[in-house]
TILO-943160 format. One record per residue (C-alpha): x, y, z; residue number from 1; residue in one letter. Coordinates in Angstrom, 2 decimals. Layout:
        u        v        w  pos  code
        X        Y        Z  NUM     A
...
***
This chain:
        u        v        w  pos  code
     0.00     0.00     0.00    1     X
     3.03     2.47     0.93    2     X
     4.38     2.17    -2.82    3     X
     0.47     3.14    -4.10    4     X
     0.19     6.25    -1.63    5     X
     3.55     7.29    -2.55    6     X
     2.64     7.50    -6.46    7     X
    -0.64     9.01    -5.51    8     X
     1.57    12.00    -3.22    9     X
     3.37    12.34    -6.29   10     X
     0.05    14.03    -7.96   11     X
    -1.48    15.57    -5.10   12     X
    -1.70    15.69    -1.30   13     X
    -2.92    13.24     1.21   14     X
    -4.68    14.09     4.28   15     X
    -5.21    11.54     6.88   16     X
    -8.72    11.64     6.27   17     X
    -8.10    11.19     2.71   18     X
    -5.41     8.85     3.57   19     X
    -8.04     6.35     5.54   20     X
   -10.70     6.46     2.38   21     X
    -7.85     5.30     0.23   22     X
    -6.98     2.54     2.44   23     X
   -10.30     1.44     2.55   24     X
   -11.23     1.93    -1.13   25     X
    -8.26     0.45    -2.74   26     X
    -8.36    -3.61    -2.19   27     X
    -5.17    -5.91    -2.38   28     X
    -5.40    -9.14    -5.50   29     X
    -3.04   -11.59    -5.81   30     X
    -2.87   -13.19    -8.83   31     X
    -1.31   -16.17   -10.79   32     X
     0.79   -15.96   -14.02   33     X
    -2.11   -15.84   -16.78   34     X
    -4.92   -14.66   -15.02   35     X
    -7.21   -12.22   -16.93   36     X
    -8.13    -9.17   -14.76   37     X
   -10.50    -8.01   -17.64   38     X
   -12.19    -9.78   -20.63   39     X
   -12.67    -8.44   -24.27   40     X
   -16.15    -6.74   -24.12   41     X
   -16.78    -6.45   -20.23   42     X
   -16.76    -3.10   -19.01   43     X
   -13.36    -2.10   -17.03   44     X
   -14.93    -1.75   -13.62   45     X
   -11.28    -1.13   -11.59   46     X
    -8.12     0.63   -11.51   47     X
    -5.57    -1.19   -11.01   48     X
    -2.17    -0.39    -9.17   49     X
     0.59    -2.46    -9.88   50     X
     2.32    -3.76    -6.28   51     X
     4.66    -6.16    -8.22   52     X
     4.17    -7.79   -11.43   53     X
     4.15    -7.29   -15.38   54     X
     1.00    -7.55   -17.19   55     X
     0.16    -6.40   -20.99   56     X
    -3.31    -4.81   -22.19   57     X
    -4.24    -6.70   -25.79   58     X
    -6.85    -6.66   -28.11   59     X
    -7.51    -9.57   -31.18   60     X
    -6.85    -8.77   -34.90   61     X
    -7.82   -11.36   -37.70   62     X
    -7.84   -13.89   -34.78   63     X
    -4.75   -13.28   -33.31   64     X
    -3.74   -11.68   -29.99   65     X
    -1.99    -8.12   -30.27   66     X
    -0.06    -6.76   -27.23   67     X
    -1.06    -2.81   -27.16   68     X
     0.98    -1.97   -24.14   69     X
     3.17    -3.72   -21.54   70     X
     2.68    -2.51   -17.30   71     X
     4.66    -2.83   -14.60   72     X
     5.37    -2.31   -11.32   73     X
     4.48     1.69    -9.68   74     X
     1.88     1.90   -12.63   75     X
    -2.25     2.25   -12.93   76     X
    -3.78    -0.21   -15.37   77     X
    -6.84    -0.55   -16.94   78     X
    -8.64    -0.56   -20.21   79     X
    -8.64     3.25   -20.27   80     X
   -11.61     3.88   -22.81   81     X
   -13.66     1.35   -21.02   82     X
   -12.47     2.59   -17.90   83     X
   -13.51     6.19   -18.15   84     X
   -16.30     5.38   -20.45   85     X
   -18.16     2.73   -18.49   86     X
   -18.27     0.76   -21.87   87     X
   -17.32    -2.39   -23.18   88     X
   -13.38    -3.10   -23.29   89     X
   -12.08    -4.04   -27.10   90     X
    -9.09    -4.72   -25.34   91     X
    -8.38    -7.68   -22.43   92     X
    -5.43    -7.05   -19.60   93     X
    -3.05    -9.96   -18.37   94     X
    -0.73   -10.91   -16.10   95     X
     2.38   -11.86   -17.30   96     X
     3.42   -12.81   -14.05   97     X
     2.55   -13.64   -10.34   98     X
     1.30   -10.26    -9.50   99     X
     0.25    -8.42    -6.13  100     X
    -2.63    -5.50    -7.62  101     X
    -4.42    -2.81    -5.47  102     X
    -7.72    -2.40    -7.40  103     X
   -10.32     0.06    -6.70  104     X
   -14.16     0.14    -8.42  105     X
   -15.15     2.85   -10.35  106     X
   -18.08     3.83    -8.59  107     X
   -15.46     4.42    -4.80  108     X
   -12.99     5.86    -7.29  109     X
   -15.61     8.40    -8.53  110     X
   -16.77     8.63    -4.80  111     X
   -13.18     9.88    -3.67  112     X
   -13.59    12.49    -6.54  113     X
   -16.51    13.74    -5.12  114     X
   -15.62    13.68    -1.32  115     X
   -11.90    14.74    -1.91  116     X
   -10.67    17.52    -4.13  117     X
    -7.02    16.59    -4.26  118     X
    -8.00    12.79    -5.09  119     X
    -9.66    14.43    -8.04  120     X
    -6.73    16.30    -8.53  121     X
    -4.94    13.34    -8.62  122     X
    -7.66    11.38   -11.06  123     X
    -7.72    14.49   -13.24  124     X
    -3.48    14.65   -13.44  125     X
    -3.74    10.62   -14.26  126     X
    -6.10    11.00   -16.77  127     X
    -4.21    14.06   -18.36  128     X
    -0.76    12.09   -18.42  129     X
    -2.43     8.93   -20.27  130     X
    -4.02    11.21   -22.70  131     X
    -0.91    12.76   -23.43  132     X
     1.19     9.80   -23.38  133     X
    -1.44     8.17   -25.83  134     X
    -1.93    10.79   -28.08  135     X
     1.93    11.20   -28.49  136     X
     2.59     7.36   -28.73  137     X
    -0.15     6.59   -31.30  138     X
     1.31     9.49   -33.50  139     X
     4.56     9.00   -33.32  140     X
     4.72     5.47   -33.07  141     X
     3.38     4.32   -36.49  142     X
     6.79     6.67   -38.55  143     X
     8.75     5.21   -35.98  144     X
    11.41     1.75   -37.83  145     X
    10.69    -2.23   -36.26  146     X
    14.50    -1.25   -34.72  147     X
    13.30     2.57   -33.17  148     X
    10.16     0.68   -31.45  149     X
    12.67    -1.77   -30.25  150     X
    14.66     0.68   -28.58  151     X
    11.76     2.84   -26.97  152     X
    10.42    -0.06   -25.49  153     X
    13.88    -1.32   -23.86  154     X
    14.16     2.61   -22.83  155     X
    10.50     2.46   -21.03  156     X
    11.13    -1.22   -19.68  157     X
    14.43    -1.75   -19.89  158     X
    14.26    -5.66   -18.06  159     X
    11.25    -6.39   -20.08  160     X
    12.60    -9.16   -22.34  161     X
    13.66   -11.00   -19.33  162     X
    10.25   -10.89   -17.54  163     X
     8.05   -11.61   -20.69  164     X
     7.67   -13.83   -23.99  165     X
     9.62   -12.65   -27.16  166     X
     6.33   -13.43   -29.23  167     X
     4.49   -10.89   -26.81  168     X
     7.20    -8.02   -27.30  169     X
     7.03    -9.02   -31.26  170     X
     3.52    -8.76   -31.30  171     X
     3.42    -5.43   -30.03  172     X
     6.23    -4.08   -32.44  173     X
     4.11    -5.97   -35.21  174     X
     6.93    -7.60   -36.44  175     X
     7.71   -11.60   -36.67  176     X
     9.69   -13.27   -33.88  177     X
    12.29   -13.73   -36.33  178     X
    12.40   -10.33   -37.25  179     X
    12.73    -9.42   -33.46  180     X
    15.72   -11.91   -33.22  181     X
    17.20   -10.22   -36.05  182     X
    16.75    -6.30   -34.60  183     X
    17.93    -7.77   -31.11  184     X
    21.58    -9.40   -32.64  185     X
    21.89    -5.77   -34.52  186     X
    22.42    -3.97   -30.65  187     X
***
């Protein structure tokens, strides 16, 4: 819980009052390697806070699974659209690992909102920093080379390839495995 409260303080302050309602809002989940914490067309009814773990958000193209983001741990997850929407996910989160999650519903994460201003300080600073990480990743990704995408993703995760599949990390650079082998001998 301390690592959650400390990337909360990072956004905005916490009272002691405010301090107790996140305590007893935000519930601990262990889960196994595998385990889906949200299925393709449910709604996202959490936030999730990573304790310790790697999971990946993915949606399904022509059949086939398509990573669309890797998590880790000091980071919120979620289906964001679905999320802040309250409509069906397109996309289904994973655990690529054992994990230990704080979650917290929507409907106690909208009640903090409403009872606390600097928790919907925080919420409002969240939401701002995955719109503007999404808007710049989705329009600078696509001009970006198999090799550049490579080497943003080792900059943002730089021990991913030792926590998760290859096929996983290919499938979100939307190149072949072998391809991947080939970009990762270039170094």
């Amino acid at each position: 819980m301390q690592n959650l409260l400390q990337s909360i303080s990072t956004r905005a302050y916490i009272s002691v009052p405010l301090k107790e309602a996140i305590q007893s809002c935000f519930e601990v989940v262990e889960t196994q390697k595998g385990d889906k914490i949200l299925l393709e067309n449910s709604r996202a009814s959490h936030l999730w806070f990573i304790e310790k773990g790697a999971l990946h958000t993915y949606y399904h193209h022509n059949g086939k699974p398509i990573t669309s983001w890797f998590y880790t741990e000091n980071q919120f997850v979620t289906a964001w659209y679905s999320f802040y929407a309250q409509k069906p996910s397109f996309e289904e989160v994973e655990c690529l690992e054992a994990c230990v999650l704080y979650r917290i519903s929507y409907s106690n994460y909208q009640k903090l909102i409403a009872d606390f201003p600097a928790f919907g300080n925080f919420a409002r600073l969240l939401a701002e920093e995955m719109l503007a990480f999404l808007d710049e990743f989705s329009k600078g990704w696509s001009f970006l080379s198999a090799k550049e995408k490579y080497q943003l993703l080792k900059q943002s995760f730089p021990q991913l390839e030792l926590r998760v599949k290859l096929g996983l990390i290919a499938s979100f650079l939307g190149v072949t495995q072998e391809t991947l082998s080939r970009i990762r001998a270039q170094k």
